[in-house]
DSSP file (Angstrom, degrees, kcal/mol; ACC not computed):
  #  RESIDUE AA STRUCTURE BP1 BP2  ACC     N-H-->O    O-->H-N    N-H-->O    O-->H-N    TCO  KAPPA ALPHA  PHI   PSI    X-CA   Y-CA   Z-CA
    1    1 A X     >        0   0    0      0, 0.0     4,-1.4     0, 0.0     5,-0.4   0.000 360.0 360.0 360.0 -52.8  122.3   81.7  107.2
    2    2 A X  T  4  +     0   0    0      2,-0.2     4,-0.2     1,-0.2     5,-0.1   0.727 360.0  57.2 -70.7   0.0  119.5   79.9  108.4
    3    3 A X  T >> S+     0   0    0      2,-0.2     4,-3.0     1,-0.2     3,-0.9   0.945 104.4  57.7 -68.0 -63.2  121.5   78.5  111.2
    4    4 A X  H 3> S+     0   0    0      1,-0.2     4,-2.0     2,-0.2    -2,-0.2   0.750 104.8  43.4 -18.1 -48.3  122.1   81.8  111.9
    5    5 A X  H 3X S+     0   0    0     -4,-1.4     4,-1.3     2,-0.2    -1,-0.2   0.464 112.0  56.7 -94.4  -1.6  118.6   82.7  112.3
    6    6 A X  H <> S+     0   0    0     -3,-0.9     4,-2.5    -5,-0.4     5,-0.3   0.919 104.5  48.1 -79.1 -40.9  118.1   79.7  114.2
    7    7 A X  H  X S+     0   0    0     -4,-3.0     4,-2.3     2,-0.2    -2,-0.2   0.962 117.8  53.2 -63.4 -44.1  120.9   80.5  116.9
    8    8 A X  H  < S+     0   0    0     -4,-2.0    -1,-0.2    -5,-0.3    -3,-0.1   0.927 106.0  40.9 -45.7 -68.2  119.0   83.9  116.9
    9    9 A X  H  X S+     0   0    0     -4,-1.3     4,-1.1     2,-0.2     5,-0.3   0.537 114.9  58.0 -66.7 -10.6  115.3   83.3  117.5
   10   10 A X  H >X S+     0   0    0     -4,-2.5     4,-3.0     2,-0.2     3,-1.4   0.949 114.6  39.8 -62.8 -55.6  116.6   80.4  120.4
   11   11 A X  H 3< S+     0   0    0     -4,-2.3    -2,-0.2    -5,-0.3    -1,-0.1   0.416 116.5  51.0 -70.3  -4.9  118.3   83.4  122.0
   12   12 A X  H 34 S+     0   0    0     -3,-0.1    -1,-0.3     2,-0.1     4,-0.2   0.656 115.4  41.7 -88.4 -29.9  115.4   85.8  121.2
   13   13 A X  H X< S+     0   0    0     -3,-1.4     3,-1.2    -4,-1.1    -2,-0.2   0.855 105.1  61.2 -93.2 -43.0  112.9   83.6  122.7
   14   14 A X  T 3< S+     0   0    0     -4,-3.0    -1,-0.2    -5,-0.3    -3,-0.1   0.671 112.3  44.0 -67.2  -0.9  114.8   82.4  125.8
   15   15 A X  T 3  S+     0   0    0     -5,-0.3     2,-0.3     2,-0.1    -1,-0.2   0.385 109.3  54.5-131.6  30.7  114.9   85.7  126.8
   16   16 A X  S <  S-     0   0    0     -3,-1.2     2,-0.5    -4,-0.2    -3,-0.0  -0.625  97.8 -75.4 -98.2 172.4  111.5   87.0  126.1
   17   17 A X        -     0   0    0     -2,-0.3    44,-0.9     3,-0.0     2,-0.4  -0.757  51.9-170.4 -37.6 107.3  107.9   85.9  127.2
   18   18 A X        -     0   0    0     -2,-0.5    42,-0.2    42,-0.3     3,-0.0  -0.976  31.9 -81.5-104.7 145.2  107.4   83.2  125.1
   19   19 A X        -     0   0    0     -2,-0.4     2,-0.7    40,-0.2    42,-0.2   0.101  27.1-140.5 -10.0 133.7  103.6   81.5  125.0
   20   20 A X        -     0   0    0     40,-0.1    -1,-0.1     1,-0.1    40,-0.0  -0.975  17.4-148.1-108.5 121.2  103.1   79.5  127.4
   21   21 A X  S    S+     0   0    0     -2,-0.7     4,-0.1     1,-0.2    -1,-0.1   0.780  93.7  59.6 -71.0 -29.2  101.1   76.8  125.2
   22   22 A X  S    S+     0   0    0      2,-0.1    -1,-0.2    -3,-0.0    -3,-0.0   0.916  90.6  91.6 -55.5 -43.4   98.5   75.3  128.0
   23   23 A X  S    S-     0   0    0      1,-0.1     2,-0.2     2,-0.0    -4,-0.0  -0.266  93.0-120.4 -54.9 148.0   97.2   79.4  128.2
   24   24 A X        -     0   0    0      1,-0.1     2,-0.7     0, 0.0    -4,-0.1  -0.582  34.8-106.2 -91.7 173.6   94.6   79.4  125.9
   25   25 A X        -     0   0    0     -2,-0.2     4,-0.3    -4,-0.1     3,-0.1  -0.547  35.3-112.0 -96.0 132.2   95.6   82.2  123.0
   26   26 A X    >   -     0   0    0     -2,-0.7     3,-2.0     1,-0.1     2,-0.2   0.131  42.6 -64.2 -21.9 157.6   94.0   85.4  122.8
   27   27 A X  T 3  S+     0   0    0      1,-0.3    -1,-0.1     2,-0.1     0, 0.0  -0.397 127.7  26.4 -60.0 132.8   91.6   87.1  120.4
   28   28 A X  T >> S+     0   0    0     -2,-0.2     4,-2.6    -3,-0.1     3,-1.2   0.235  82.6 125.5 103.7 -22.3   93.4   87.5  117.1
   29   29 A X  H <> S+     0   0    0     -3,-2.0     4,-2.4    -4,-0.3    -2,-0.1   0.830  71.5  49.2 -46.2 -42.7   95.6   84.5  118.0
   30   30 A X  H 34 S+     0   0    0      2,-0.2     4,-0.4     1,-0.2    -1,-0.2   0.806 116.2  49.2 -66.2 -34.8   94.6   82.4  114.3
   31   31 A X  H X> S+     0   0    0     -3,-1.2     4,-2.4     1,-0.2     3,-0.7   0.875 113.2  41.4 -70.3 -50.1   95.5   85.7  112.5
   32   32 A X  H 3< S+     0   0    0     -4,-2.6    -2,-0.2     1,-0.3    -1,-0.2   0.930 100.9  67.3 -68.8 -25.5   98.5   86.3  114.0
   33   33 A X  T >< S+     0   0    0     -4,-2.4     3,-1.2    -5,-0.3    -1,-0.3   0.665  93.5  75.9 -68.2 -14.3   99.8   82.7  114.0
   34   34 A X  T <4 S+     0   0    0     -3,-0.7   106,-0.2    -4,-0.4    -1,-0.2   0.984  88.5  46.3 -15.0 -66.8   99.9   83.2  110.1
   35   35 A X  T 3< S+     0   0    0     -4,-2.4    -1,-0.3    -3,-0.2    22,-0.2   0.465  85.8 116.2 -85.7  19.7  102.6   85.1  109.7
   36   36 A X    <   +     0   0    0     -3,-1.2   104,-0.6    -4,-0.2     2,-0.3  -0.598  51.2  82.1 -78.4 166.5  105.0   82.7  112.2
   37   37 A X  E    S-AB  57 139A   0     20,-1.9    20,-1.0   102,-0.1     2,-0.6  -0.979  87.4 -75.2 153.2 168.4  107.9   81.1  110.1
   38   38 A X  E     -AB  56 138A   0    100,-0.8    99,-1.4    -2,-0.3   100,-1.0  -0.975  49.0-165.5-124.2 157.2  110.8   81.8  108.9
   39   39 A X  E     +A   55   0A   0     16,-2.4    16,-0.5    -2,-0.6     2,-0.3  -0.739  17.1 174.6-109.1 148.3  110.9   84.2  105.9
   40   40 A X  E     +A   54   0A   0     95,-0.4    95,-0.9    14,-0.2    14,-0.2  -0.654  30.3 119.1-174.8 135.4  113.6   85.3  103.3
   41   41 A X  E     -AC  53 134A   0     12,-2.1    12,-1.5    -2,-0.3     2,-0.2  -0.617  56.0-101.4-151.3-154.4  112.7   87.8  100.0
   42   42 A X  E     -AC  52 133A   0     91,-2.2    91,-1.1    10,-0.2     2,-0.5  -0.957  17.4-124.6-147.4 156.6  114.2   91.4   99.2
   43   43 A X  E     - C   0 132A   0      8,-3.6     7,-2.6    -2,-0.2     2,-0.4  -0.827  32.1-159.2 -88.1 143.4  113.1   94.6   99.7
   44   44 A X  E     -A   49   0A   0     87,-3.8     2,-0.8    -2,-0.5    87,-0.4  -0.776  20.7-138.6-107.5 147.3  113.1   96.6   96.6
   45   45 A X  S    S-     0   0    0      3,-2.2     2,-1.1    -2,-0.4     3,-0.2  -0.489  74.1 -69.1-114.0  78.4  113.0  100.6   95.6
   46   46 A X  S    S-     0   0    0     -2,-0.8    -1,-0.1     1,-0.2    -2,-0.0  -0.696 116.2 -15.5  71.3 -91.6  110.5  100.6   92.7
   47   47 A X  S    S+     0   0    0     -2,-1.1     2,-0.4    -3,-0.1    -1,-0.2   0.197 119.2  81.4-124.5  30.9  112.4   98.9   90.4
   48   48 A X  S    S-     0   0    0     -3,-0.2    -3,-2.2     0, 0.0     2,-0.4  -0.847  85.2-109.0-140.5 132.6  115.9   98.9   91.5
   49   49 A X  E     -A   44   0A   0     -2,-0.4    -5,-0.3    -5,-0.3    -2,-0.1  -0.702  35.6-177.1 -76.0 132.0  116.6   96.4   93.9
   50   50 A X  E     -     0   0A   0     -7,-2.6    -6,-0.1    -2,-0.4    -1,-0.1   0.007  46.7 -22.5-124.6-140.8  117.3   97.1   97.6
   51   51 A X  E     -     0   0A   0     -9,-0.1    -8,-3.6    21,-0.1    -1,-0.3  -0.194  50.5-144.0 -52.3 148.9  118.3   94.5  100.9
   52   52 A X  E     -A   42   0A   0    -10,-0.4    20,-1.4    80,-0.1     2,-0.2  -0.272  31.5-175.9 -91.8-177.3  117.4   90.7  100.9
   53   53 A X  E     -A   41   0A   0    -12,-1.5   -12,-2.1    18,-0.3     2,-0.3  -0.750  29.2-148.0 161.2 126.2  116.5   89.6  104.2
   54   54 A X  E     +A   40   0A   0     16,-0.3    16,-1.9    -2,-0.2     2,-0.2  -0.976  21.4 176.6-126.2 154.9  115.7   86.9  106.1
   55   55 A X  E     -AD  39  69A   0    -16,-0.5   -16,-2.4    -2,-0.3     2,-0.4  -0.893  21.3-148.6-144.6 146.4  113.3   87.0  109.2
   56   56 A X  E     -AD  38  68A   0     12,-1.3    12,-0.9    -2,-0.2   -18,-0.2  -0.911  14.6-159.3-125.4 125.4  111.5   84.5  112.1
   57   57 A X  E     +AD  37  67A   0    -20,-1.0   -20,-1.9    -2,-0.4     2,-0.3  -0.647  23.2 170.2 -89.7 140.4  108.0   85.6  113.4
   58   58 A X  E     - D   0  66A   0      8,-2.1     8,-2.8    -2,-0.2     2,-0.1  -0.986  29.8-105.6-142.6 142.4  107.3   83.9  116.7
   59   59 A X  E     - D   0  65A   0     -2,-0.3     2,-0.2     6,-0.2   -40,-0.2  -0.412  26.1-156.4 -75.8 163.4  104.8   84.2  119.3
   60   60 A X    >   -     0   0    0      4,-1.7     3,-2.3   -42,-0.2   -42,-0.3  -0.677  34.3-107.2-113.3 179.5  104.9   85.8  122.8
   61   61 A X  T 3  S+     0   0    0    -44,-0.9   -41,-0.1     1,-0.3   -43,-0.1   0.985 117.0  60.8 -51.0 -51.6  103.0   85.5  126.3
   62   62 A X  T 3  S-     0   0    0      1,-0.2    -1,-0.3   -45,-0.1     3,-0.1   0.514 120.1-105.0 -69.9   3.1  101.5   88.9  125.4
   63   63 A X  S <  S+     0   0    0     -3,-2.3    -1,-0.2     1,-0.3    -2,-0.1   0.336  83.5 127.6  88.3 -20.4   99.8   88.0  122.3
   64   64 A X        -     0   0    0     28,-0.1    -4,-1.7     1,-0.1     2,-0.5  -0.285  59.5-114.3 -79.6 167.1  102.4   89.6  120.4
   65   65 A X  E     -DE  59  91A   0     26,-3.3    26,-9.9    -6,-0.2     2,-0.3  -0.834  18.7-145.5-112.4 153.9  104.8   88.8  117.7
   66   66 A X  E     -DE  58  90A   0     -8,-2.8    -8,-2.1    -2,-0.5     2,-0.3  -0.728  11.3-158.8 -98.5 154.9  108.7   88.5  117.8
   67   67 A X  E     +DE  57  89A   0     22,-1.4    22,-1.2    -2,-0.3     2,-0.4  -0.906  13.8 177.2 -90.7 115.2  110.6   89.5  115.1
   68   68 A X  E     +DE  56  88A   0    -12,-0.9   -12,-1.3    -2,-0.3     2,-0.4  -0.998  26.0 167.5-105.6 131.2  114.4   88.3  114.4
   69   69 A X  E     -DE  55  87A   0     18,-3.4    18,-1.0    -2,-0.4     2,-0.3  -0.743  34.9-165.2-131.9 172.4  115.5   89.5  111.5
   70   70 A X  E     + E   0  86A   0    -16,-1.9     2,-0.3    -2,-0.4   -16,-0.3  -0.996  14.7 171.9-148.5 172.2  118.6   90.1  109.2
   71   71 A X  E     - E   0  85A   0     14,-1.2    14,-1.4    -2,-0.3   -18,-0.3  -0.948  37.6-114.8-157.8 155.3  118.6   92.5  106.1
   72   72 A X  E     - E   0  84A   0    -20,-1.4     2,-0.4    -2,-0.3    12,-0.3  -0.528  45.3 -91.0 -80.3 175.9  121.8   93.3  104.2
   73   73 A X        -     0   0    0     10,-1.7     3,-0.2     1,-0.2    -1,-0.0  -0.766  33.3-138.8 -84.9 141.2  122.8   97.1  104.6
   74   74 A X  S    S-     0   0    0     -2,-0.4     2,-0.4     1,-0.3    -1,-0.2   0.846  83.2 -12.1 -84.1 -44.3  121.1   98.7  101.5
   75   75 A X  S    S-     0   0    0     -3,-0.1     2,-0.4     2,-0.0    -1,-0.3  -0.948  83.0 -97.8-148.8 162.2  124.3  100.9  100.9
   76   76 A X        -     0   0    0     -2,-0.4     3,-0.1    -3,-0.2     5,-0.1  -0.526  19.4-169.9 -66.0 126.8  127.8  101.6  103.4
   77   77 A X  S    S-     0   0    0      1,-0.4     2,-0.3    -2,-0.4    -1,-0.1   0.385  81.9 -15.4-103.0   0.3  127.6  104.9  105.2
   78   78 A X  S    S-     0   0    0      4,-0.1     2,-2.4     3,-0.1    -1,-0.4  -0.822  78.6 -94.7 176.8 157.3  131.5  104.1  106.0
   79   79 A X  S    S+     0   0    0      1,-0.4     3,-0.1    -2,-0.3    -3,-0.0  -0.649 124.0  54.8 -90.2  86.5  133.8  101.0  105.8
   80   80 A X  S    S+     0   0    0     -2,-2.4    -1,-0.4     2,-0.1    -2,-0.0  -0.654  75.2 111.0 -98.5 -29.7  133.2  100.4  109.1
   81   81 A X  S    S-     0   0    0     -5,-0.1    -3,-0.1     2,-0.0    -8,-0.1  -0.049  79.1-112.1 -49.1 140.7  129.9  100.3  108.5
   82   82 A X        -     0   0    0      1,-0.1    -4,-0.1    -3,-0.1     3,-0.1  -0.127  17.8-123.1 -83.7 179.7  128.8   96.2  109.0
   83   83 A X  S    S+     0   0    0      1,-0.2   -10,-1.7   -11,-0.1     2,-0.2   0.552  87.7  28.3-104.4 -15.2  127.7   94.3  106.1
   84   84 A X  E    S-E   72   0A   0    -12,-0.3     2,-0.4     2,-0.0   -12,-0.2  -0.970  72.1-125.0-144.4 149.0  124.3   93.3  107.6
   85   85 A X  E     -E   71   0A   0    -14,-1.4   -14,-1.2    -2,-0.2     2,-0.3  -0.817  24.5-163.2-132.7 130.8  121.8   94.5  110.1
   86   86 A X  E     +E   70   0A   0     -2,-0.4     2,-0.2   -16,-0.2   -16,-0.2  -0.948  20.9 115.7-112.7 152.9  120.6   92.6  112.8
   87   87 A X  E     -E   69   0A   0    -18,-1.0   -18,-3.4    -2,-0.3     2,-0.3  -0.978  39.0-134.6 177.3 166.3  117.7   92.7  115.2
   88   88 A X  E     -E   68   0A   0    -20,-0.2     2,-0.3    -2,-0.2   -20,-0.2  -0.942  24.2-175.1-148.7 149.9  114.8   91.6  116.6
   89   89 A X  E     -E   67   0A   0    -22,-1.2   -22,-1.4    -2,-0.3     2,-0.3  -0.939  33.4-116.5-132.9 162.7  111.3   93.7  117.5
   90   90 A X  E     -E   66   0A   0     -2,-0.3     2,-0.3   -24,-0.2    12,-0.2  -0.758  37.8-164.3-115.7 123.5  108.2   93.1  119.1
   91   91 A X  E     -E   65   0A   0    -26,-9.9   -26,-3.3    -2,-0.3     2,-0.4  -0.945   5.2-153.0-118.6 161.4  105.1   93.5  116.2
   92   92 A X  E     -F  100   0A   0      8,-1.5     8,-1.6    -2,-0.3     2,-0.2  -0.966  17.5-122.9-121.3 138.0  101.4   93.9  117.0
   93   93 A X  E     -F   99   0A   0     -2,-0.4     6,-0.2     6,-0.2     2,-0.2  -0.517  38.2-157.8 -74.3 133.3   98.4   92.7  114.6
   94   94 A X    >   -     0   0    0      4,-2.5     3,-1.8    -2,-0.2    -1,-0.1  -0.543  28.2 -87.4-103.6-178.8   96.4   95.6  114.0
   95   95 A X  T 3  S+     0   0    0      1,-0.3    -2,-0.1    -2,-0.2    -1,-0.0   0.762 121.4  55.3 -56.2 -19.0   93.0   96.1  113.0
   96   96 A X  T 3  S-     0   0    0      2,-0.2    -1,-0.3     0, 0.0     3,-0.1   0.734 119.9-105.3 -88.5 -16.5   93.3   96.0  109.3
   97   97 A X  S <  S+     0   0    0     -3,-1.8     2,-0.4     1,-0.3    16,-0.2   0.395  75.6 121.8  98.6   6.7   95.0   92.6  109.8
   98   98 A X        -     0   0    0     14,-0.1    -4,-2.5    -6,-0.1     2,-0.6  -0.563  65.8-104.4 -98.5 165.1   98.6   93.2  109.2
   99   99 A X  E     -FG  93 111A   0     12,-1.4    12,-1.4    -2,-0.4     2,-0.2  -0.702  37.1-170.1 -70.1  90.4  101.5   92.9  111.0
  100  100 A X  E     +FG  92 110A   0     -8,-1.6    -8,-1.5    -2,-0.6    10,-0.3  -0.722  16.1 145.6-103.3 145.5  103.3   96.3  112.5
  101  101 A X        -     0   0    0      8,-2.4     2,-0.1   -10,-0.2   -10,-0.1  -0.534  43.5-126.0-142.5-160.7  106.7   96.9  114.2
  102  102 A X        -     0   0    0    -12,-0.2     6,-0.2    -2,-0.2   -12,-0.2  -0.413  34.3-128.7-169.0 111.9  109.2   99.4  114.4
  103  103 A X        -     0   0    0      4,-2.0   -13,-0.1    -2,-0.1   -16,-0.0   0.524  28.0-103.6-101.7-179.8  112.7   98.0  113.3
  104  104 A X  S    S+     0   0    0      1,-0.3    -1,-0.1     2,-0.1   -17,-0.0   0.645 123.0  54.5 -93.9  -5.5  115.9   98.6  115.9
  105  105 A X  S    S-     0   0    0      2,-0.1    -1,-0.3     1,-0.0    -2,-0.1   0.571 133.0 -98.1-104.8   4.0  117.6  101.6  113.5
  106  106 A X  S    S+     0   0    0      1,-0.3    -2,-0.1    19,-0.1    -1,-0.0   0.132  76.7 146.2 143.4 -14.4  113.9  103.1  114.0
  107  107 A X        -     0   0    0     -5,-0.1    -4,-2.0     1,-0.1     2,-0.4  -0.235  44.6-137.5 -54.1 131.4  112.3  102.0  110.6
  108  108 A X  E     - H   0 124A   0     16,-2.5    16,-1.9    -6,-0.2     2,-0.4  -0.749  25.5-178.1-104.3 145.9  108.5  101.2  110.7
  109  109 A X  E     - H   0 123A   0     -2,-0.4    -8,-2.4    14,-0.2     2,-0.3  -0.961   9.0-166.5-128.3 139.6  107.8   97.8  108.5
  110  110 A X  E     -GH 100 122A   0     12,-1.0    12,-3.3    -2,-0.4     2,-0.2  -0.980   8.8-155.7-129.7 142.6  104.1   96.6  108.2
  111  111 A X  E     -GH  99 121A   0    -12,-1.4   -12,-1.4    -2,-0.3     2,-0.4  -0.763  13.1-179.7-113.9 149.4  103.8   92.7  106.8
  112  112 A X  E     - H   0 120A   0      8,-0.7     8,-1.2    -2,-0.2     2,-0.6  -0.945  26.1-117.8-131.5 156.9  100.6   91.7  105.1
  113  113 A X  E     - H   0 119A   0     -2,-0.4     2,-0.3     6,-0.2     5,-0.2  -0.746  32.9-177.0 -87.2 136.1   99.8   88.2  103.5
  114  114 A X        -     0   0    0      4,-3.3     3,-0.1    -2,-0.6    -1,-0.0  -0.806  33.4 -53.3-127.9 167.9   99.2   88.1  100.2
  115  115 A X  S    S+     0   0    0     -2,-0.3     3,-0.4     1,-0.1    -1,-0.2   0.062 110.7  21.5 -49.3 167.1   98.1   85.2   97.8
  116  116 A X  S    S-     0   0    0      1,-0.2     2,-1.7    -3,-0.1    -1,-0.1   0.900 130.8 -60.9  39.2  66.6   99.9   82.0   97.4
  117  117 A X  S    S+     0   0    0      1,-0.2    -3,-0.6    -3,-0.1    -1,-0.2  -0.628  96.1 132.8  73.3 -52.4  101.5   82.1  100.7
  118  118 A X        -     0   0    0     -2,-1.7    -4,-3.3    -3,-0.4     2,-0.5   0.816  43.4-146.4 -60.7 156.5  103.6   85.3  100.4
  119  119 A X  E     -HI 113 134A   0     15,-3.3    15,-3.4    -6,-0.2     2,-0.3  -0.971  15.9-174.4-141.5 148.1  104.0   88.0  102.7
  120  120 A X  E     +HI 112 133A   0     -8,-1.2    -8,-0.7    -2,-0.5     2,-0.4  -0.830  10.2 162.7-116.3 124.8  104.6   91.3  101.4
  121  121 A X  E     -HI 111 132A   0     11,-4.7    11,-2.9    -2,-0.3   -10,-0.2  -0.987  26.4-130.6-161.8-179.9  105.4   94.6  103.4
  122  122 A X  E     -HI 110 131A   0    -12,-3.3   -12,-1.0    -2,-0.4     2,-0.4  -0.629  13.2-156.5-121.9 176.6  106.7   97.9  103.2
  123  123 A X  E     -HI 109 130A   0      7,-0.8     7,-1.4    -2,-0.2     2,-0.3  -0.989   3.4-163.2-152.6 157.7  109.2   99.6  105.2
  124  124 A X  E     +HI 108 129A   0    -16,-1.9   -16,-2.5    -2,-0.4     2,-0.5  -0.906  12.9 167.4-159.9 109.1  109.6  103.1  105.7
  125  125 A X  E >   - I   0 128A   0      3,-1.8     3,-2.0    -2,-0.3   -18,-0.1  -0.932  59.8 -61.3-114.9  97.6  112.7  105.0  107.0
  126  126 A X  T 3  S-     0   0    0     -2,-0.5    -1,-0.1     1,-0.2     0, 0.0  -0.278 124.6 -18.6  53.1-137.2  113.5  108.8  107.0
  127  127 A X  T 3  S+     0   0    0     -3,-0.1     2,-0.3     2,-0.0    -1,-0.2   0.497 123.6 104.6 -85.7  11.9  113.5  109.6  103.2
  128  128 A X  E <   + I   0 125A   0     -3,-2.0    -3,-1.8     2,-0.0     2,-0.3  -0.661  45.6 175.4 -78.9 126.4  114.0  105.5  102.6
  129  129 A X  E     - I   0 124A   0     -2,-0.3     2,-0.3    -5,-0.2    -5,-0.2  -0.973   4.2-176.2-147.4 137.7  110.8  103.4  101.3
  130  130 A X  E     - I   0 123A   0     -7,-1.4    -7,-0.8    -2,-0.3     2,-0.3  -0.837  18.7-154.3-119.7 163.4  111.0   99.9  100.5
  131  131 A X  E     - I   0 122A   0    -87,-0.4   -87,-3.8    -2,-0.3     2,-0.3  -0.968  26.0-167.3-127.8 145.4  108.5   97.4   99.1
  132  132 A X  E     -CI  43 121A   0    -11,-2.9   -11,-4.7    -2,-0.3     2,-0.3  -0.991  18.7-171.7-141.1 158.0  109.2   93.6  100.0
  133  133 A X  E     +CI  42 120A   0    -91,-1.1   -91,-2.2    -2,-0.3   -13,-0.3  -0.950  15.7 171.5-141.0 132.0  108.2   90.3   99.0
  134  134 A X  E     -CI  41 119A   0    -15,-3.4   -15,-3.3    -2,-0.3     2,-0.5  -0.896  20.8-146.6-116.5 169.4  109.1   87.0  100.9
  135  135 A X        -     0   0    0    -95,-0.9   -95,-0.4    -2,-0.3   -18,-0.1  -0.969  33.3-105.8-141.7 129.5  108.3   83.3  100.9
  136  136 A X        -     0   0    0     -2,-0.5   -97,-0.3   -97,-0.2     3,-0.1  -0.009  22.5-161.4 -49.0 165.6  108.3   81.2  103.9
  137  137 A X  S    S+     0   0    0    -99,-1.4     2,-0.3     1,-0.6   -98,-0.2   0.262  74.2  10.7-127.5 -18.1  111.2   78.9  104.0
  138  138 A X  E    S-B   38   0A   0   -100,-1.0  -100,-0.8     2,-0.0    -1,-0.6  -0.948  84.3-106.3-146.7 170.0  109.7   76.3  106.6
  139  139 A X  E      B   37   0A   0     -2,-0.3  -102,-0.1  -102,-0.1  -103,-0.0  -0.835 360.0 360.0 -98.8 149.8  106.3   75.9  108.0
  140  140 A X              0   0    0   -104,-0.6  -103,-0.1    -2,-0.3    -1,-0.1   0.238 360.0 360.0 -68.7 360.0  105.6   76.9  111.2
């Protein structure tokens, strides 16, 4: 899997913006270099468990952050339906200091950091609400 998300984020970044590293970074750059990494938790529905997921935040030229992510499907809406969800989105640090996106089936996820390295977010779909907790898997 993480080979997977490596072959992704090369192929997300070679064809975005990526940072040019001589530019110096914008305001907000130290917040926003947090959350890059790669990631992998689950999202949950109270207490019932819902997708696992793994993610890599990377910067871009714009000051923004890339998303590639993968999530399992939290249930089949048909056997076709695939078995996992792939994607990648462009997030922007807001004011409060988290991390905001809006996912490629339409879902908005905000990431926050929480103690002892985690990051925590929510996701929010139609009548669908998740809570998630992940833990880096590599440093950035």
């Amino acid at each position: 899997m993480r080979l997977h998300h490596a072959v992704l984020l090369s192929a997300a970044l070679a064809a975005s913006a990526i940072a040019d590293p001589a530019k110096s970074p914008g305001p907000g750059a130290n917040a926003l270099s947090a959350f890059f990494g790669s990631w992998a938790g689950s999202w949950k529905d109270g207490p019932k468990n819902g997708p696992r997921g793994t993610m890599t935040i990377g910067q871009t030229e714009e000051g923004r952050a890339l998303l590639v992510y993968s999530f399992d499907t939290p249930k089949r809406r048909t056997l076709s339906s695939p078995d996992r969800v792939y994607g990648q989105s462009l997030a922007t640090l807001a004011d409060d200091g988290s991390l905001r996106a809006t996912l490629s089936n339409n879902a908005r996820v905000v990431y926050r950091l929480a103690e002892h390295g985690m990051l925590v977010g929510e996701y929010v779909r139609d009548d669908v609400r998740y809570e998630g907790r992940f833990e880096r898997t590599e440093n950035p």
